[in-house]
N, C-alpha and C positions, 0 to 999 in steps of 0.2 A: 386571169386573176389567180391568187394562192388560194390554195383549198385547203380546210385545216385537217386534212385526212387522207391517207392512202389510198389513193384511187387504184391503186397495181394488184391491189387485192382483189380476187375473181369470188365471194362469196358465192356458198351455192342457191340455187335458189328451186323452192316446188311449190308449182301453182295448184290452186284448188276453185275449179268453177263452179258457182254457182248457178242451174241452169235458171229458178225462178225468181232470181234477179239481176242476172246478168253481171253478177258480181266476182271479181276472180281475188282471193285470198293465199298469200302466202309464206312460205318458213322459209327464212333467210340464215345461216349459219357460216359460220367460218370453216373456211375448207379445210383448216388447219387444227380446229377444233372442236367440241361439243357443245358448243353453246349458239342460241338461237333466237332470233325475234319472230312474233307471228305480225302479219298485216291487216291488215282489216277484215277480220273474222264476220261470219254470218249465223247469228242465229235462224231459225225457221220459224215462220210463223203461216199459221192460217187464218186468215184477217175475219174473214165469214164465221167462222166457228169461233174467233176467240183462243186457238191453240197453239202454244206455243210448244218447241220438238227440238235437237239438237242434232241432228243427222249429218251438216258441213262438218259443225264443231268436233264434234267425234270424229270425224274420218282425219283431220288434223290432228288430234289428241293421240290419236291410234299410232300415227306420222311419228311423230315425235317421239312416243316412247319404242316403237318400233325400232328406233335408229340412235334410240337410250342419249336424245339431245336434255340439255338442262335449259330452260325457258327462262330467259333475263326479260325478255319486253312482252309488252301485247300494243302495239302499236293504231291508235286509229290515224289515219293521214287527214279525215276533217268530222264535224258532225254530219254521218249520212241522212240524204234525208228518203232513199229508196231501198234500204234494207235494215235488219237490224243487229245491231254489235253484242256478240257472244262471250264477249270479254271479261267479265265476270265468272262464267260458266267454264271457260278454259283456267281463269287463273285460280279455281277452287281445284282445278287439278293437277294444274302442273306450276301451278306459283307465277313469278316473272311480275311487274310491276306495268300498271295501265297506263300510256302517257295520250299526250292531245299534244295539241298547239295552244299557247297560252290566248289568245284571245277568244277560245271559248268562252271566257266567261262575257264575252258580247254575245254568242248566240244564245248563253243560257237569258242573257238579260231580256232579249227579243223573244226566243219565244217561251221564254216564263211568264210573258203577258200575254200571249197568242193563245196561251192555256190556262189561263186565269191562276198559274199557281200560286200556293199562299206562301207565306214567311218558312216552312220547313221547307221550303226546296231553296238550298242554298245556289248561289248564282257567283262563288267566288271559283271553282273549277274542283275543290275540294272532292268531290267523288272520284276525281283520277287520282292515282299517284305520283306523277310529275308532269309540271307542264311547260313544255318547252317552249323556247325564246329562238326568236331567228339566229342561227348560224350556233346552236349548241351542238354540243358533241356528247356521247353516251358510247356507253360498253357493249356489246355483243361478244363474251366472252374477252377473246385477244385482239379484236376486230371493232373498229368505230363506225359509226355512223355521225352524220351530222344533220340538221336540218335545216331548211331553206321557207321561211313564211310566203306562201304565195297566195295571199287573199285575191277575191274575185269570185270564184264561186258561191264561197262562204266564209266569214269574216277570221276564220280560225283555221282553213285549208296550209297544209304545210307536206314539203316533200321533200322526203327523207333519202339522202345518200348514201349508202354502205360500201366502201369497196368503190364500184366498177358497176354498180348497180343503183338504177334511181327507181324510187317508187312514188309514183308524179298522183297517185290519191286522181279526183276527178277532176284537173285541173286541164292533163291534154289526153285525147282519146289516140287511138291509132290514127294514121296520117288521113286514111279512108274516112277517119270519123269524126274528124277536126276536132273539137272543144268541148268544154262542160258550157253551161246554162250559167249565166248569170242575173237570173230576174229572181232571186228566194229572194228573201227580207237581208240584206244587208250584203246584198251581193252587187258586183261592180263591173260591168264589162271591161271601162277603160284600164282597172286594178287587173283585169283579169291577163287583160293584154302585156302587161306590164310585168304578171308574175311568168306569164308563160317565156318571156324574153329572158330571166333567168333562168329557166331550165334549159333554154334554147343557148345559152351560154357556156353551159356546161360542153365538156369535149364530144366529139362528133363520135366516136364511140361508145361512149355511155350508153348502157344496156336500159332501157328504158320501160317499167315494168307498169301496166293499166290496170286501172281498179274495175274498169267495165269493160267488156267489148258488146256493140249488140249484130254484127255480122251484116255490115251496108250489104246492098245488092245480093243477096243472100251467099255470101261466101263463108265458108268456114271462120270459127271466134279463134280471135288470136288478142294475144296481149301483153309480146315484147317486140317494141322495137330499138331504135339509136338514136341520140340526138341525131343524127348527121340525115338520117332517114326523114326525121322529123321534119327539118328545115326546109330540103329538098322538097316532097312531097303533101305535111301534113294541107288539105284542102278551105282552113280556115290562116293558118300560120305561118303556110313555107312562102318560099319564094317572096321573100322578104316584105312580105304583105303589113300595108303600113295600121296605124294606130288607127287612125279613122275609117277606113275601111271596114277594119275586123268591127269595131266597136257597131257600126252601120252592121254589116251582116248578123252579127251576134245580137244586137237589138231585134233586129227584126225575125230573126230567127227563133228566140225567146215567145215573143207574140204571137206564135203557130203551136206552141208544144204542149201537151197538156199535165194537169198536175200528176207527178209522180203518184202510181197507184200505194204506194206504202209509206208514204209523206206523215202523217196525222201520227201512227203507230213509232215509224222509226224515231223524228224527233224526240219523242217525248222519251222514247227511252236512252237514246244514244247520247243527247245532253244529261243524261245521267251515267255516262259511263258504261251502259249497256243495262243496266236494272231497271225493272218495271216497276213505275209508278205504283203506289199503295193509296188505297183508302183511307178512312180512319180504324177501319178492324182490320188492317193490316192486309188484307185481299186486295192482291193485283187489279187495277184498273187501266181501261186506257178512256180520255175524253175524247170528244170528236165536237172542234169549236166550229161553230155557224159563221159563214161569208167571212175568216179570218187570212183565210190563204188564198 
């Protein structure tokens, strides 16, 4: 199929792993020039004490101006619901505009009731600065990206193309790692199966960039592989494993996992763009709803 972008472009790309959640963050730029998007950044948080610390975020921030790049995006690929988005926190420093997938404004609606929030917390996507629509295109400098909606995990998952580079958000893991989870609130296995057949579409060498690795059978984290890689080996997807199937394994795989320890805190910030929720005197809060999730 035609793709509305350059795929012959090798942007560069530097990962940044998070080791307390397993999450890999990175700066994607044009090899040809200074400009740059970040990936799903992590802020730190210490859930037990209530503290929040910016020690990913800096080590990126440091990145970038090190290498004197100019920051056009901050990218998240969906609402996480296992770490938390520093998004804000980076764009106080180096600028660039915060985008999502437009159909956040479905998680904001779901778990804006999962958190009893009132009428100030708007539920139209308004806290990002753009929200993209499947198959839009955007700037990185001289370099485009595009996006690709791949609901299933979560209703607003979306994975973005640059170049010659995919960044598949939690949609497919390493091929050792098969899939994301599809049992959150508004999540879909069969959709899931469905988006991942679009990424599985894309050419067999496309560089394929993970939002998590957790290291199966304890082998070292890694978190690029190829479509082509994918197909062949992923243990949930390749080998042309059919619709009912996956959807059967992925049910029942769901049914065994337990809830993400950073669930409660991430939500609630990351449907807002990465800012913590306020009280009424203006003091950070977070809630913690009874038998919701």
């Amino acid at each position: 199929m035609p793709y509305p972008i350059n795929m012959n472009v090798k942007p560069h790309v530097s990962a940044f792993f998070d080791a307390a959640t397993n999450t890999i963050s990175y700066i994607v730029n044009d090899p040809d020039g200074d400009h740059c998007a970040i990936i799903d950044s992590v802020m730190d948080i210490d859930y037990a004490a209530g503290r929040i610390t910016f020690d990913g975020a800096n080590a990126i921030i440091a990145e970038v101006e090190r290498r004197d790049l100019t920051l056009d995006w901050i990218i998240e690929t969906h609402v996480h619901a296992d770490h938390l988005s520093a998004a804000p926190y980076i764009q106080q420093k180096l600028g660039g505009k915060i985008g999502v997938g437009d159909q956040i404004t479905v998680v904001q609606d779901t778990f804006g009731k999962v958190f009893n929030e009132g009428t100030e917390f708007q539920r139209d996507g308004s806290q990002f600065d753009a929200l993209f629509k499947d198959g839009d295109t955007y700037q990185i400098g001289d370099m485009q990206g595009f996006t690709i909606a791949t609901p299933g995990h979560t209703p607003a998952c979306m994975v973005h193309v640059i170049g010659n580079a995919c960044f598949v958000g939690d949609t497919l893991f390493m091929p050792d790692g098969g899939s994301a989870r599809a049992d959150f609130p508004g999540g879909d296995a069969g959709q899931l199966y469905d988006s991942i057949q679009k990424v599985l579409a894309l050419p067999d060498d496309m560089r394929l960039y993970m939002c998590h690795d957790y290291g199966p059978d304890g082998r070292d984290f890694k978190w690029e592989t190829t479509v082509g890689e994918e197909k062949a080996h992923n243990i949930h997807v390749g080998h042309g494993q059919s619709r009912e199937a996956f959807v059967k394994l992925r049910t029942e795989r769901d049914a065994q996992l337990a809830v993400p320890r950073l669930i409660i805190p991430s939500l609630q910030v990351n449907m807002r763009a990465g800012e913590l929720p306020k009280d009424a005197d203006g003091n950070a809060r977070l809630k913690v709803p009874i038998n919701k999730l």
